[in-house]
C-alpha positions in Angstrom: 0.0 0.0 0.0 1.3 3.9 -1.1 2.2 5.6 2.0 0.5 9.2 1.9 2.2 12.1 2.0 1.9 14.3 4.4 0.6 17.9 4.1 3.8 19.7 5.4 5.9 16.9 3.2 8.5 18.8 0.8 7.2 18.9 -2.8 10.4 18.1 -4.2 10.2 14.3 -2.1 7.0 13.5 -3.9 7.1 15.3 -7.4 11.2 15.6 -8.0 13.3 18.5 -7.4 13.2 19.8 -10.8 9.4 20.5 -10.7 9.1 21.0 -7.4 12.1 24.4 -8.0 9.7 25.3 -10.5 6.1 25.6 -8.3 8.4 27.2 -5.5 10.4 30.0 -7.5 7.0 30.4 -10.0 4.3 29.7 -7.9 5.5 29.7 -4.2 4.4 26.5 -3.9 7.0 24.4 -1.2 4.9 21.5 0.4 2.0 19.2 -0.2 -0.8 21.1 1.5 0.8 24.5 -0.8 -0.1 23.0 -3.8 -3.3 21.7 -2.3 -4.8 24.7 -1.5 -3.4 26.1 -5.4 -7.0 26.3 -6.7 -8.1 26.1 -10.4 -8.4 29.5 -11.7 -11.8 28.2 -14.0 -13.1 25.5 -15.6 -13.3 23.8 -19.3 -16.2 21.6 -20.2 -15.7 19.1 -22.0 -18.3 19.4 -24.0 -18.1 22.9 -24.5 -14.8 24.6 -26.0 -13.7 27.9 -24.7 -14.2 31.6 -26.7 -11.0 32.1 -28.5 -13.1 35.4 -29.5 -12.2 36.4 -26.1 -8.6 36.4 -25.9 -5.9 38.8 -24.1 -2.8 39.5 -25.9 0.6 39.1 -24.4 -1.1 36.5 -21.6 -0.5 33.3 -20.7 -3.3 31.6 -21.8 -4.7 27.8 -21.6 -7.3 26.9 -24.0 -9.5 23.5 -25.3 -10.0 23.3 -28.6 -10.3 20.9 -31.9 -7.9 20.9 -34.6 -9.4 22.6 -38.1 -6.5 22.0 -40.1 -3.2 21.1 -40.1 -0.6 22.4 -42.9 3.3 22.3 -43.1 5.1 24.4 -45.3 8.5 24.4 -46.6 10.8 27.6 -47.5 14.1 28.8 -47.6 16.2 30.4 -44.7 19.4 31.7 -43.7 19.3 28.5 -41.5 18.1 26.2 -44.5 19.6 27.8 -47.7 18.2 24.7 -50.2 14.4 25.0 -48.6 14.3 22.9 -46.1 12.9 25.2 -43.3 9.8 23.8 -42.2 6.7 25.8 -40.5 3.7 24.0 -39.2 0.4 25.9 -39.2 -2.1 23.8 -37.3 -5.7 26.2 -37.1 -7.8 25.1 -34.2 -11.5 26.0 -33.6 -13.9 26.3 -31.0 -17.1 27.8 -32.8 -16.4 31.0 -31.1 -13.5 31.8 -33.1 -10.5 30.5 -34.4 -6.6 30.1 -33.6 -3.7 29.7 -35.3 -1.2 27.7 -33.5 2.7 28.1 -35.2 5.7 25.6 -35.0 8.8 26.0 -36.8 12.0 24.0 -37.2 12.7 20.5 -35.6 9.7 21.5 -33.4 7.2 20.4 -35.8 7.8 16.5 -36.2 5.7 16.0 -33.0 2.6 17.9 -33.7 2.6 17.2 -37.3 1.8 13.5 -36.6 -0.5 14.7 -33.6 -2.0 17.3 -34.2 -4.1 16.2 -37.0 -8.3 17.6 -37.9 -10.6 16.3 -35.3 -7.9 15.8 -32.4 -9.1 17.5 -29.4 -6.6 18.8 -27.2 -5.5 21.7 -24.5 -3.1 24.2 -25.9 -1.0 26.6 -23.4 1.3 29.4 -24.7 1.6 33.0 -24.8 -1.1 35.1 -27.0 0.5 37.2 -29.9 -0.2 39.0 -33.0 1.1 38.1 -36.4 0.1 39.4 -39.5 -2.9 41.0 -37.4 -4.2 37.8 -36.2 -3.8 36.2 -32.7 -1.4 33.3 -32.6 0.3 31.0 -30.5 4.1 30.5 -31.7 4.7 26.7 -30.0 2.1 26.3 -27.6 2.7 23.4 -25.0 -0.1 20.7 -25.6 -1.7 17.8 -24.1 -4.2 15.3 -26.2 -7.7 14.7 -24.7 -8.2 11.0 -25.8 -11.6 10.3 -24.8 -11.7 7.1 -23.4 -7.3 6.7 -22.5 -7.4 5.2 -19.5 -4.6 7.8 -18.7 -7.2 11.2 -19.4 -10.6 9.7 -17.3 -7.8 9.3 -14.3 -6.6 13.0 -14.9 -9.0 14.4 -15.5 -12.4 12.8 -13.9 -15.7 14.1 -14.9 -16.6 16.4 -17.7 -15.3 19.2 -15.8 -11.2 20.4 -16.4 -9.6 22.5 -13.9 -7.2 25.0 -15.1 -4.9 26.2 -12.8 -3.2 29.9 -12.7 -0.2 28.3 -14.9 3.4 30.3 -15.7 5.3 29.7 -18.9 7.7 27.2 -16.9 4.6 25.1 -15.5 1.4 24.3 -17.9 -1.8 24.3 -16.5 -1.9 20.3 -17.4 1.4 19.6 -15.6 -0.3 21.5 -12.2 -3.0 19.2 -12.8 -1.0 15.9 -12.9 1.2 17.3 -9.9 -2.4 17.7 -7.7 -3.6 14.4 -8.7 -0.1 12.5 -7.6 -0.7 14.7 -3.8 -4.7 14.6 -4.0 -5.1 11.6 -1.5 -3.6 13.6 0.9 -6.4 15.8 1.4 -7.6 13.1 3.3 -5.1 14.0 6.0 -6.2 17.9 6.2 -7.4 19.0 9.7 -10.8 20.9 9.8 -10.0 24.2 11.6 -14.2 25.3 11.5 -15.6 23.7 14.6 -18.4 21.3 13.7 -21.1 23.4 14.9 -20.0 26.2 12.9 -19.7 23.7 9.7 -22.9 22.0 10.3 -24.7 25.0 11.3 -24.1 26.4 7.8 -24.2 22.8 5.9 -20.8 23.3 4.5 -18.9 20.4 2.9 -15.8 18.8 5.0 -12.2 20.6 4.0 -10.9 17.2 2.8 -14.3 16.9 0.6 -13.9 20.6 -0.4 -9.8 20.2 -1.4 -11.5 17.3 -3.2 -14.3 18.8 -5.3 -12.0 22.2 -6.1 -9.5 19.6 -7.7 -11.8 16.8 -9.3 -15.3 18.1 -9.8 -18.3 16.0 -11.2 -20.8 18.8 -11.4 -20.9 22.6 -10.8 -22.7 22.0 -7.6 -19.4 20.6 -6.6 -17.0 23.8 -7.3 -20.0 25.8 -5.9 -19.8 23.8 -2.4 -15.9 23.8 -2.1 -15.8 27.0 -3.0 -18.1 28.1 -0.6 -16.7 26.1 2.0 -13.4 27.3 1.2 -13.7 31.0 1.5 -14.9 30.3 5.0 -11.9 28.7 5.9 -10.0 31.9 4.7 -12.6 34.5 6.3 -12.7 32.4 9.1 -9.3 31.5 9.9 -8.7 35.5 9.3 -11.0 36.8 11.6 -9.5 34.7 14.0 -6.1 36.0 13.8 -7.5 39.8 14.3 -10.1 38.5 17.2 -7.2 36.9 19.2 -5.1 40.2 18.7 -8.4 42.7 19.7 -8.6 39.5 22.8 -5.1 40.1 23.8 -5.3 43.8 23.4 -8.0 43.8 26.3 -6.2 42.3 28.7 -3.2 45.1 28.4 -3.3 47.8 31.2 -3.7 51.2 30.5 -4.5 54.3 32.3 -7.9 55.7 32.2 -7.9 59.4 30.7 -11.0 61.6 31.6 -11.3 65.2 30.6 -11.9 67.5 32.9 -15.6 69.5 33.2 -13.4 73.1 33.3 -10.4 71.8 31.6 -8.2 72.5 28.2 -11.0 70.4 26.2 -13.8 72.6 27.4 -11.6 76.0 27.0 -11.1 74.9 23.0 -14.6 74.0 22.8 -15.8 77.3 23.9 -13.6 79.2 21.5 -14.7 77.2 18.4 -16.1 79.6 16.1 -18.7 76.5 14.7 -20.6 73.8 15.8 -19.6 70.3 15.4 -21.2 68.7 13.1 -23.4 65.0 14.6 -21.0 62.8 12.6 -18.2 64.8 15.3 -20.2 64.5 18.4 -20.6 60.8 17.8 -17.1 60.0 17.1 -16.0 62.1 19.3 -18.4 60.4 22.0 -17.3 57.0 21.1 -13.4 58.0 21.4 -13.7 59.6 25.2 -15.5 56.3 26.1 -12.4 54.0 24.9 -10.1 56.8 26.3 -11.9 56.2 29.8 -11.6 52.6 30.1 -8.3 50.6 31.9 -7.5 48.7 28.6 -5.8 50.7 25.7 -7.8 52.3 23.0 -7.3 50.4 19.6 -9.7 52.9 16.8 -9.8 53.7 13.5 -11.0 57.2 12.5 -11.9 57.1 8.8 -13.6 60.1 7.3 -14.0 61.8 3.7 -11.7 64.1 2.6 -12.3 67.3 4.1 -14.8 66.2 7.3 -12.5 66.9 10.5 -11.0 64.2 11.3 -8.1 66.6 12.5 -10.2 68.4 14.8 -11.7 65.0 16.2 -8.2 64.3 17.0 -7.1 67.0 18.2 -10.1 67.1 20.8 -9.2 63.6 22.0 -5.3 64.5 22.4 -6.8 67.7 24.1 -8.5 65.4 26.8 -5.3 63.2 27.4 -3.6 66.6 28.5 -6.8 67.7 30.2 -6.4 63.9 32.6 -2.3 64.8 32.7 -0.8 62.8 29.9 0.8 63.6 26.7 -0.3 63.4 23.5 1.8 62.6 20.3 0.9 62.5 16.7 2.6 60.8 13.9 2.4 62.3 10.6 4.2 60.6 7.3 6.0 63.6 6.0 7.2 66.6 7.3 5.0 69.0 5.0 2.1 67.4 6.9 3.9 67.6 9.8 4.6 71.2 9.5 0.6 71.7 8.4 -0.9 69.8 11.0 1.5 71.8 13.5 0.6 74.6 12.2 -3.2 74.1 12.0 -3.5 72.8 15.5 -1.9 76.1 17.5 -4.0 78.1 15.1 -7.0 76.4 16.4 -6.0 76.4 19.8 -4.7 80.1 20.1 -3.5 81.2 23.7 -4.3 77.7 24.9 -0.8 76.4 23.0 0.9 79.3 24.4 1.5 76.9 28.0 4.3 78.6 29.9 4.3 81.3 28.1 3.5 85.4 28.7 -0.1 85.6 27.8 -1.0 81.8 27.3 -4.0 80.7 29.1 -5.1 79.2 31.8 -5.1 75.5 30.8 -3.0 76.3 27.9 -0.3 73.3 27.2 2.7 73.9 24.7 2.8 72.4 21.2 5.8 71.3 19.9 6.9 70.1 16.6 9.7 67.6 16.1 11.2 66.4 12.3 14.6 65.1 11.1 15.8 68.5 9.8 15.0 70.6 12.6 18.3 73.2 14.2 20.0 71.4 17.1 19.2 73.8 19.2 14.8 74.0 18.6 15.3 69.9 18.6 17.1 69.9 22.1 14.4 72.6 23.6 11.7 70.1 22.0 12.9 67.1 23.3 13.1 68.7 26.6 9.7 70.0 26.9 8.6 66.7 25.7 10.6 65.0 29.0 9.5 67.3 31.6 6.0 67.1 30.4 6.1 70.9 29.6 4.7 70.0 26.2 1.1 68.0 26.3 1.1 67.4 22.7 3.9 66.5 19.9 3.4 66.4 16.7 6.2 64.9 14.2 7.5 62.7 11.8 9.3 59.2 12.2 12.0 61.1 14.3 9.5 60.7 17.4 10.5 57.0 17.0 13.9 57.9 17.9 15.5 56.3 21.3 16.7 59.6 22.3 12.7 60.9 22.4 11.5 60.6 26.0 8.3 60.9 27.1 6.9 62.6 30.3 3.7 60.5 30.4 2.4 59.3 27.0 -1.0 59.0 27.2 -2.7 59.2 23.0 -0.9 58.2 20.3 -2.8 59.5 16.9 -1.3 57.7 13.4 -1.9 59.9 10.2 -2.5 57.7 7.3 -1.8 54.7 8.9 -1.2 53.2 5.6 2.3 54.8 4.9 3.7 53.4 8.0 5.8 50.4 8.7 4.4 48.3 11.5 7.8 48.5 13.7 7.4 52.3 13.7 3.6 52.6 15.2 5.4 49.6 17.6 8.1 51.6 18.5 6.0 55.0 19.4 3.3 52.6 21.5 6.6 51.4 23.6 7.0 54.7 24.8 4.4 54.8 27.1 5.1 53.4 31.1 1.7 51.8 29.8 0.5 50.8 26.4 -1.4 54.3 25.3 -4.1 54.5 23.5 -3.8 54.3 19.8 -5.9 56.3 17.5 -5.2 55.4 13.7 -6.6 57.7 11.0 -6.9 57.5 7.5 -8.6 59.5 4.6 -9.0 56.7 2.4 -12.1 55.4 2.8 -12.3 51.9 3.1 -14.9 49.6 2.5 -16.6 47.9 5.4 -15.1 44.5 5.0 -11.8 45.7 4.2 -12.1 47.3 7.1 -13.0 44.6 9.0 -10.2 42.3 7.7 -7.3 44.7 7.2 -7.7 46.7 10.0 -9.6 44.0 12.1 -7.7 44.0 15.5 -9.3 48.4 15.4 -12.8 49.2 16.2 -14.1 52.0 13.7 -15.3 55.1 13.6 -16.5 57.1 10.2 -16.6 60.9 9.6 -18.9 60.9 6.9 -20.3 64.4 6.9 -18.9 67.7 5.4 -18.6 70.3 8.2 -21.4 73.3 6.7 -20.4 76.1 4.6 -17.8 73.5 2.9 -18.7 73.8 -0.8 -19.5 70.9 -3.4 -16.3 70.1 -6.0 -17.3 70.2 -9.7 -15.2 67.5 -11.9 -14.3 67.2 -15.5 -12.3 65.5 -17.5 -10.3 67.3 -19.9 -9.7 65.1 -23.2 -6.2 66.2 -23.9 -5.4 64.0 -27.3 -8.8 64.2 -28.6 -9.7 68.2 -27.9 -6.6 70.4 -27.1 -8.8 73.5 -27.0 -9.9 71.8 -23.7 -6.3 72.1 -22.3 -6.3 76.0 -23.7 -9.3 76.3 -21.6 -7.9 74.6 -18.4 -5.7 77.7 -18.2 -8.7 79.9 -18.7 -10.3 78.7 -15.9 -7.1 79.2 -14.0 -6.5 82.8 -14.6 -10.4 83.5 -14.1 -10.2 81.8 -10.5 -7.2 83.8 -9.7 -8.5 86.9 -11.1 -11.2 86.5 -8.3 -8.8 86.7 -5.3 -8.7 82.9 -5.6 -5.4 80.5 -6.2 -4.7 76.9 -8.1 -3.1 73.7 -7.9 -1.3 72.3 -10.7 0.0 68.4 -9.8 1.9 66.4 -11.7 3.2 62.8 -11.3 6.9 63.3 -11.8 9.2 66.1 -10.5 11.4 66.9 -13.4 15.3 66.5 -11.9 15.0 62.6 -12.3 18.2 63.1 -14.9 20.5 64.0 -12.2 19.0 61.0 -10.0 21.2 58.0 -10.6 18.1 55.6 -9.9 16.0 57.5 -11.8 18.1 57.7 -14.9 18.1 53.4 -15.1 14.3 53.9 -15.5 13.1 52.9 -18.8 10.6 55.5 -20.0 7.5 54.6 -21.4 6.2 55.2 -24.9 3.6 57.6 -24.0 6.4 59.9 -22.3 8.2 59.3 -25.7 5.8 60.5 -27.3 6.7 64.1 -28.8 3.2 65.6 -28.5 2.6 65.0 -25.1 2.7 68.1 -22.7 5.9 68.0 -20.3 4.3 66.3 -17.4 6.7 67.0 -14.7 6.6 69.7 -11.9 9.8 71.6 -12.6 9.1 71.7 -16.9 4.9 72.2 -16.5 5.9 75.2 -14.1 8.6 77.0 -16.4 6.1 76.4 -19.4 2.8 77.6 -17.9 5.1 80.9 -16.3 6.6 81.6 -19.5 2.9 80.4 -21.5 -0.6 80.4 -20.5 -0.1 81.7 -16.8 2.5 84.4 -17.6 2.4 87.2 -15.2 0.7 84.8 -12.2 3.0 84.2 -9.3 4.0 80.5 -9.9 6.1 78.1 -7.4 6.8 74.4 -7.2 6.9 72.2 -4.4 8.1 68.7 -4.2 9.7 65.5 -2.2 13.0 66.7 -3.1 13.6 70.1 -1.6 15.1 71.1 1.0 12.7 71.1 4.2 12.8 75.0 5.2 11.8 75.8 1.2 9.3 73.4 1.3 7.5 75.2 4.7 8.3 79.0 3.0 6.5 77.6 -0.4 3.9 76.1 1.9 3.3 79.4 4.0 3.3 81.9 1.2 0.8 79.6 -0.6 -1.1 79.8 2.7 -1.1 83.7 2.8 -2.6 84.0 -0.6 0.9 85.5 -1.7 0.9 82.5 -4.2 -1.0 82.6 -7.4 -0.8 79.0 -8.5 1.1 76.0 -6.8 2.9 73.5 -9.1 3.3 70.6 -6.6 3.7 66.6 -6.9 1.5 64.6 -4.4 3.4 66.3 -1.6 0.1 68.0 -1.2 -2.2 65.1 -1.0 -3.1 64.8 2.1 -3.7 67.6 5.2 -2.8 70.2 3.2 -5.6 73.2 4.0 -5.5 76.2 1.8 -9.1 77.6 2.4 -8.7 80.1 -0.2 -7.4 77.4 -3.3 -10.4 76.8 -5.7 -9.1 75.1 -8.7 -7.3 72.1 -9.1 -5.3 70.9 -12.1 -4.2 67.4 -12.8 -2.1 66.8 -15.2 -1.8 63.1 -17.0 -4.3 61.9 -14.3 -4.8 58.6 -15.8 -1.1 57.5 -13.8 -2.8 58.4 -10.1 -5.2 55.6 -8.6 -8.8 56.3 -7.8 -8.1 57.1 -4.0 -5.4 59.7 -4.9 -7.0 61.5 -7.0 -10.2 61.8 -4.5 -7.8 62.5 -2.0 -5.9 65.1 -4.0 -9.4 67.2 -5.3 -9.9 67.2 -1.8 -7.4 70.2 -1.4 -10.1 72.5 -3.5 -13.7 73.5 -2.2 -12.1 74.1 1.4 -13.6 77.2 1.5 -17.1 79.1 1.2 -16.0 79.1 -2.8 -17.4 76.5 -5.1 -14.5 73.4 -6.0 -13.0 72.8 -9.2 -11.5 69.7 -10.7 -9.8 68.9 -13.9 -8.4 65.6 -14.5 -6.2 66.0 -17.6 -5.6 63.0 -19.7 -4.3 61.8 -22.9 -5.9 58.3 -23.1 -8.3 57.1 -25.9 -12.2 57.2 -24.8 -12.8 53.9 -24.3 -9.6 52.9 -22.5 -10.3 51.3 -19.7 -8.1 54.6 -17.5 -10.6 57.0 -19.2 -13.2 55.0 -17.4 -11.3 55.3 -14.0 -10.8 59.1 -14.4 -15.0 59.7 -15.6 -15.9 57.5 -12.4 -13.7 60.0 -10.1 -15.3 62.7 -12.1 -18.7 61.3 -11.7 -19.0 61.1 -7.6 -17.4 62.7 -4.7 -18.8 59.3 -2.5 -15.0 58.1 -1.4 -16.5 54.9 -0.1 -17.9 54.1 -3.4 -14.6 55.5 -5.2 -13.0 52.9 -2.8 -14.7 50.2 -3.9 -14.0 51.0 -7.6 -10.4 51.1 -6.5 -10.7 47.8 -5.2 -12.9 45.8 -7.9 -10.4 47.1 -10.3 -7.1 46.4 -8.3 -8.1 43.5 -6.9 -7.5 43.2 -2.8 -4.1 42.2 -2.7 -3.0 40.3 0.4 -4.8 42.1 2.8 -2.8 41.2 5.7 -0.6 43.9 4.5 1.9 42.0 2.3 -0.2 44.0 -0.9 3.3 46.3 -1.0 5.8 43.3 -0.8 4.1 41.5 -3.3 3.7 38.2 -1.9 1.3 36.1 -3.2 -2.2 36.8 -1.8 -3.2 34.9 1.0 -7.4 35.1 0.1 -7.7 32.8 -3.0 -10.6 32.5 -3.1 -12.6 35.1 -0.8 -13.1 38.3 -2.1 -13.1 41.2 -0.2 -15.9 43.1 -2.2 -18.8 40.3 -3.3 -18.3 38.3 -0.1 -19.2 40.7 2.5 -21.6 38.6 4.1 -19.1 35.3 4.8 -16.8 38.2 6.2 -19.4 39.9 8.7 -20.6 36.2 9.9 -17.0 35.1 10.4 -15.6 37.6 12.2 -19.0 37.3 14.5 -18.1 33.5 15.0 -14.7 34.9 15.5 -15.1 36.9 18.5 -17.0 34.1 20.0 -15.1 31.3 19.9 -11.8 33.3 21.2 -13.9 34.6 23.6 -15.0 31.1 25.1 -11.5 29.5 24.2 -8.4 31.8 23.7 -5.9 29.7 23.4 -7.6 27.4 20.9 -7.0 24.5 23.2 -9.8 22.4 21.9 -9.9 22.9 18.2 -6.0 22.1 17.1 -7.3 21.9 13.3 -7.7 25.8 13.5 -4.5 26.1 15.7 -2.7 24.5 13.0 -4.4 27.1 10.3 -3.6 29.9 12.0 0.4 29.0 12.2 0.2 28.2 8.5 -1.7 31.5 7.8 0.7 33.6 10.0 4.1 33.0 8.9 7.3 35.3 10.4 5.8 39.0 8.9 2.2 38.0 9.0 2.4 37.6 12.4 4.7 40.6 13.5 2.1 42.9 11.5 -0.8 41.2 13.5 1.2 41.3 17.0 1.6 45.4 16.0 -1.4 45.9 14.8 
């Protein structure tokens, strides 16, 4: 009797090495239970062939088909002077369409004796275009004899998987590899508890690997695959309730404002009301705050809805209970804004220890990498006696030399931007864990919330404070209409001929020659190409100076220059001395210039759907009406074109988000997205299965909260160690 293999067996022990080096440098595929859980990406019929209508160019593609015709012609070559060069044209057909399929040289004995009309067969190769038909130049191929003993064993049932293949590894030779490790599935341990499973009459995992493999029927792909994305929700959710379980039991110090304290002070000088969206959030933050365990939220709002004055009222009652505050910002423009915003807002009451601060005023300091010696020695100081409530800085608050007083809040700006050791490193700071308040203005999605930043409770700011004004969007059909551009300008000058001032972004900054990385850069035919506009910060701002904006007051801004230009550029634009701003997406996020109404984008078809919601979020900040004008040189119907009308069409960020998603796909959304890792949802997605997500993270929280340790249910134990890996489990543990 064939001993099984088991799941955490080496490939290369069961399949060889040389396949098994394959499936782990292509694929990432290293053991038995790897390439079990490497699901087919579809299905072919049998019956059925596949639309070779349908085809994408320049993919890998694997197709069923039947053999049209077969013809082999000779001719004459540098190779084969006396014409003996042989090319074999084989035609195949599937009643949707039809493919030619190319071999040349000694590669055509083979198919010519196989490949003859009426052979049915699966063809794998890349798609390209030759004489302005599709082709496959050597596809690999594998016969589909009917009744070979060989083909009913491979491929049982009507139904053939085909697996996401590579050019090393066809989708057939996956196929073989599953079938010689498929009785193993016998041997994988169900991590759902059986209530759970039976509740929701899901299939067994061993039946699901199964059925995903070797279907009979749809019904069976529909069942494993249904069963299958609960495993993944599940064993997810899981992770991020057991994080949110441990995070409970930490200490921390209650913090709870007082009645005739700093918060109430601010409040009283506010010159508006908070809008019920910032009462509620607000609300639910002082009622974490006052609790013994640390405060884990998320604060997600549109663009433009306060979430800076929501945190700044929670950091204001940390100082109000006698802790410290500190706020991490990713860049030191937003730094410098947010610094700057927050003692305007608070007035006297940042002047602590200071001639004519107030009462309960507190001092404000700012701390960045390129700050004097001497201001970073008097900040660091306030920060150690406690002089200073709040801090606001960049990663240099991570520093070992940074001591707090009694770190109380800590608020994350974009969380997104930062590395997981950073936030870790600012938390350790504390004599207790502090409270963590995580913002971001990208709005997420509800379950993306729920899985990415699962271990957070959330909190959404979804209404514009009044008198902020709507934003009006266009796009502005470069290629197609260049009086549109002309226009663009128009609208420029008009706005600042009204008092008001501009934004002109662009994705690159211009000085890339003198930048040895940038210089190994291949560029792309489209910035080749010698109509295009200059699309860069430092060229777009000398042309429209010397062009269409002449006479304006025009200045750059960008990643590259030096910190102190960067804050001058930053407060002239700020003090209307500024006519238009020529800036890269240093100005994305936080940046508040009440008085800018107009908002230029140039080659907007290179920024995602987020960015670009983000970035028109710098207009309309004021009692003036927003503009918007995406600039782009891409074709109507090019699928960018419809990304840049569906930004133009709404100002709904969550439903831009999920746009952004559906057309990005979710990456691995335990945060590997960046590294990219292979995803570890294969089959759940984010978007369409909402429902399995909400369910299983309820399940979630209740089964860690009646059994932490997972004592009696080792089959999800054993998940969860397969799921989290080194990094998976350091971004969960610092989550």
């Amino acid at each position: 009797m064939d001993l099984v293999p088991a799941l955490d067996e080496p490939l290369k022990k069961v399949l060889g090495p040389a396949t098994a080096k394959v499936m782990a440098e292509h694929l990432g595929l290293h053991t038995v239970g790897d390439l079990l859980h490497h699901y087919p990406r579809r299905y072919e019929e049998r019956g059925q062939l596949t639309h070779l209508a349908d085809l994408p160019l320049d993919e890998h593609v694997t197709v069923v088909a039947q053999v049209a015709d077969a013809r082999l012609h000779t001719f004459a070559s540098a190779k084969a002077p006396r014409g003996k060069g042989q090319r074999l044209e084989v035609t195949i057909t599937d009643g949707s369409g039809r493919l030619q399929l190319v071999f040349f040289g000694h590669g055509v004995h083979k198919p010519h004796k196989e490949l003859l009309p009426g052979t049915r067969a699966m063809f794998a190769g890349k798609v390209s275009v030759f004489n302005r038909r599709l082709q496959l130049a050597h596809p690999a191929y594998e016969l589909l004899k009917g009744d070979a003993e060989e083909a009913i064993d491979t491929w049982a049932g009507a139904l053939i998987p085909i697996y996401p293949a590579t050019a090393k590894l066809e989708s057939w030779k996956i196929g073989k590899a599953v079938q010689t490790v498929l009785p193993s599935a016998q041997e994988a341990v169900d991590p759902l508890p059986d209530s759970l499973r039976e509740g929701r009459g899901l299939v067994s995992l061993p039946e699901a690997l199964l059925k995903i493999h070797r279907p009979h029927t749809k019904a069976d792909i529909a069942g494993a695959r249904d069963r299958l994305k609960w495993d993944e929700a599940f064993v997810l959710q899981v992770a991020l309730a057991r994080r949110r379980h441990a995070d409970a039991q930490l200490p921390a110090v209650p913090r709870r404002p007082r009645p005739d304290g700093l918060l109430a002070a601010f409040d009283d000088r506010l010159p508006f009301t908070l809008t019920e969206g910032q009462q509620k959030v607000s609300e639910e933050i002082f009622a974490d705050l006052a609790t013994e365990h640390p405060m884990h939220r998320l604060l997600q709002g549109e663009v433009g809805s306060g979430k800076t004055l929501v945190a700044l009222r929670a950091m204001l009652a940390v100082v109000d209970a006698g802790g410290q505050a500190a706020m991490l910002a990713p860049t030191e423009v937003l730094a410098q804004q947010h610094h700057r915003s927050v003692v305007e807002m608070m007035g006297e009451l940042a002047e602590g220890g200071m001639l004519g601060g107030a009462e309960h005023a507190t001092k404000v300091v700012l701390l960045t990498g390129s700050m004097g010696a001497a201001a970073r020695r008097q900040a660091l100081l306030d920060l150690a006696t406690g002089e200073a409530g709040i801090v606001i800085g960049t990663h240099a608050l991570i520093e070992d030399r940074v001591q707090f007083h009694d770190l109380g809040l800590v608020v994350v700006d974009e969380q997104h931007r930062f590395g997981v050791e950073q936030r870790d490193a600012l938390r350790g700071k504390g004599k207790q864990p502090p409270h963590l308040l995580v913002m971001t203005a990208t709005p997420i999605p509800r379950t993306v919330a729920m899985t990415v930043f699962g271990d957070l409770e959330t909190s959404v700011l979804d209404q514009l404070p009044a008198g902020r004004s709507p934003i009006a969007s266009h796009v502005v059909p470069a290629a197609d209409k260049p009086h549109f551009l002309a226009r663009t300008w128009e609208r420029v000058r008009e706005e600042v001929s009204q008092g008001h001032q501009a934004y002109v972004v662009c994705p690159r900054i211009g000085d890339e020659e003198d930048d040895p990385k940038a210089s190994k850069k291949q560029k792309s035919p489209e910035d080749e190409a010698e109509k295009r506009p200059p699309l860069a910060v430092l060229d777009m701002a000398d042309q429209l100076a010397g062009g269409p904006l002449q006479g304006l007051k025009v200045e750059v801004l960008h990643g590259r220059m030096q910190p102190d230009d960067k804050d001058a550029v930053m407060r002239r634009f700020a003090a209307g001395e500024t006519d238009v701003l020529v800036a890269t997406t240093v100005i994305e996020v936080g940046v508040n210039v009440p008085n800018a109404t107009v908002m230029v984008i140039m080659d907007a078809d290179r920024f995602g759907v987020s960015q670009l919601h983000q970035l028109r979020g710098r207009v309309g900040r004021g009692s003036a009406p927003g503009l918007c004008l995406l600039v782009t040189e891409m074709p109507e119907a090019s699928a960018a074109r419809q990304r840049l009308n569906a930004v133009a069409a709404t100002l709904d960020g969550f439903e831009l988000s999920r746009i952004d998603l559906e057309q990005r796909r979710e990456g691995d959304v335990l945060g590997q997205a960046q590294s990219g890792a292979r995803t570890s949802l294969r089959v759940l997605a984010v978007i369409e299965d909402e429902e399995i997500i909400t369910e299983a993270r309820e399940e979630a929280t209740t089964v860690v909260a009646a059994d932490p340790e997972l004592t009696a249910l080792p089959g999800l134990r054993t998940a969860l160690d397969a799921l989290l890996d080194e990094e998976r489990e350091q971004y969960l543990e610092k989550g």
